[in-house]
C-alpha positions as CSV (number, residue, x, y, z in Angstrom):
1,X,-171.1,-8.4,156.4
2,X,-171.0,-5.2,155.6
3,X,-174.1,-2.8,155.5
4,X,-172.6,0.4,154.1
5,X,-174.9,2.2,151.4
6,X,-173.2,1.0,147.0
7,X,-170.7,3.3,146.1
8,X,-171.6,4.7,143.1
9,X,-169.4,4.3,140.1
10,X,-170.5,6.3,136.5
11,X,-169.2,5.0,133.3
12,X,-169.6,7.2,130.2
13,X,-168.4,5.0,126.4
14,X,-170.6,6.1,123.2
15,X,-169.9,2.3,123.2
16,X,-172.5,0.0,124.7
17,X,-169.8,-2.8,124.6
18,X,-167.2,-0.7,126.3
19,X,-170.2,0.3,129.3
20,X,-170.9,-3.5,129.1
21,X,-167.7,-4.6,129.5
22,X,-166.8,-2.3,132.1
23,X,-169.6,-3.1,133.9
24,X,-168.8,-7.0,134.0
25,X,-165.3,-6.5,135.0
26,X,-166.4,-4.7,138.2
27,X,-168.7,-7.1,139.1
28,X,-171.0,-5.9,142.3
29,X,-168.0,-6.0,145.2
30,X,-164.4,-4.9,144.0
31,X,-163.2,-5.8,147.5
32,X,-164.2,-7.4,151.0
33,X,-163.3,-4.0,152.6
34,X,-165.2,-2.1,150.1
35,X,-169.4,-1.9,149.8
36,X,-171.0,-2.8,147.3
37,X,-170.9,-0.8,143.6
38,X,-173.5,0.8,141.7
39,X,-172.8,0.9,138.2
40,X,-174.5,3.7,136.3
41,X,-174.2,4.4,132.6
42,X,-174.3,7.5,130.3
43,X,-173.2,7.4,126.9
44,X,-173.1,11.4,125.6
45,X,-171.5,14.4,126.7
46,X,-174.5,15.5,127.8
47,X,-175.6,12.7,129.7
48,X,-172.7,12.8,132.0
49,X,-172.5,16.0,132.6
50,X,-176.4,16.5,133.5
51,X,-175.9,13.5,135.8
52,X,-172.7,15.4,137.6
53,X,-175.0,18.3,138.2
54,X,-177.4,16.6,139.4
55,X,-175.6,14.7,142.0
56,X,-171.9,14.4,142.4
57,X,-172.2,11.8,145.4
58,X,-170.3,9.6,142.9
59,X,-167.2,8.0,144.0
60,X,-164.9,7.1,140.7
61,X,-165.6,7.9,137.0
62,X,-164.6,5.6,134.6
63,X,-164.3,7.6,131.2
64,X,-163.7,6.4,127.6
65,X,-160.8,8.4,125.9
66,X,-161.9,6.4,122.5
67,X,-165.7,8.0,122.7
68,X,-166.9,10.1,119.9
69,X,-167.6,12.9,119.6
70,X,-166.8,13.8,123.0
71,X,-163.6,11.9,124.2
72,X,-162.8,11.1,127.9
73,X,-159.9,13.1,128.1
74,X,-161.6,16.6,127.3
75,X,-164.0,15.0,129.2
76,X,-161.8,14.5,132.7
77,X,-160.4,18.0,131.8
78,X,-163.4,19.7,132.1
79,X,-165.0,17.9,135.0
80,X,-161.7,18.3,137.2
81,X,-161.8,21.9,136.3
82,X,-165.7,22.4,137.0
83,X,-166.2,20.4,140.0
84,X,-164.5,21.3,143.4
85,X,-164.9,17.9,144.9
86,X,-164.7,15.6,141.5
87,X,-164.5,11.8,142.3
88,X,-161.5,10.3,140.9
89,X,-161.2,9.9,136.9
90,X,-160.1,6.4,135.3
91,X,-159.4,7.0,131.8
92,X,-159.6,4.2,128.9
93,X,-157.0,4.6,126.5
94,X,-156.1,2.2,123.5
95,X,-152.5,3.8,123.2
96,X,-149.8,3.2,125.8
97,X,-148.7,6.3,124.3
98,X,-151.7,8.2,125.5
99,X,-151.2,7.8,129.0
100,X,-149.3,11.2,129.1
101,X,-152.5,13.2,127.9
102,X,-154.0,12.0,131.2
103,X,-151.3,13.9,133.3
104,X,-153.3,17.0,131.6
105,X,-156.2,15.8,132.2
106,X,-156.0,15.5,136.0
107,X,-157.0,12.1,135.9
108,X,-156.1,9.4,138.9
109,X,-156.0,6.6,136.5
110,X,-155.4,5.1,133.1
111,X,-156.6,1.7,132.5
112,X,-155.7,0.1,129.0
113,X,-158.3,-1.4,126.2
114,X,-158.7,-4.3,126.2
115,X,-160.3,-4.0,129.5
116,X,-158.8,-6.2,131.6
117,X,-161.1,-8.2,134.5
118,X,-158.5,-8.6,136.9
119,X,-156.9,-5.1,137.0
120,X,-159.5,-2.5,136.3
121,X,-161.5,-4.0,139.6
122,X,-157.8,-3.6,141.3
123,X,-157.5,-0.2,140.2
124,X,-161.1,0.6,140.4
125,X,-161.3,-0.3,144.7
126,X,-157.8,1.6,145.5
127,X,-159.2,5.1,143.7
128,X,-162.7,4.2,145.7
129,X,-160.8,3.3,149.1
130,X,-159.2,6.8,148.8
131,X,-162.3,8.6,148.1
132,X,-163.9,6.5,151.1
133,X,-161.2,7.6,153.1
134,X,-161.1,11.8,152.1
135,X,-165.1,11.9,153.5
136,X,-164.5,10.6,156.4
């Protein structure tokens, strides 16, 4: 078994349901090769990007392009443009048709609403197995 310190995942929604949600489809382990996660929350603008200065030991951010007033995709914008090592961004979107927007946005991912249990986790532990792998 594995005794590796959690990765730490942050997950900003103005939606409780959407934190909530996310958090239940990751579960504590996404893989057997992977440590444990740490789930952490914010739900403002504000929030997340206090908690990115404080400590960007974060390895994926999981970002709601739905959340108001402050979407994820200005959101992933600006924290791929103001961090020099920014984990990896996985951007919500309701629209197929939004997927494109994330090219701008610099983001590693786009997972689709309704989340999905099986392939969020999927997504989630290949963007955290290459974060893993660029610190070593």
């Amino acid at each position: 078994m594995m005794s590796e310190a959690p990765v730490k995942v942050l997950v900003f929604s103005d939606d409780r349901t959407v934190r909530e949600a996310v958090r239940l489809a990751l579960g504590r382990r996404l893989a057997s090769d992977l440590p444990e996660i740490e789930v952490f929350e914010v739900a403002t603008q504000g929030a997340l990007l206090r908690t990115l200065d404080k400590d960007q030991s974060y390895s994926l951010l999981i970002l709601d392009g739905n959340a108001q007033p402050s979407g994820g995709f200005g959101l992933a914008h600006q924290v791929k443009e103001e961090y020099t090592d920014c984990a990896p961004v996985m951007l919500l979107v309701t629209r197929v048709d939004d997927a494109w927007l994330a090219s701008w946005t610099r983001a590693e991912a786009v997972a689709p609403f309704p989340i999905d249990p099986l392939t969020l986790p999927r997504q989630a532990a290949n963007l955290i197995r290459t974060r893993l792998a660029q610190a070593v």
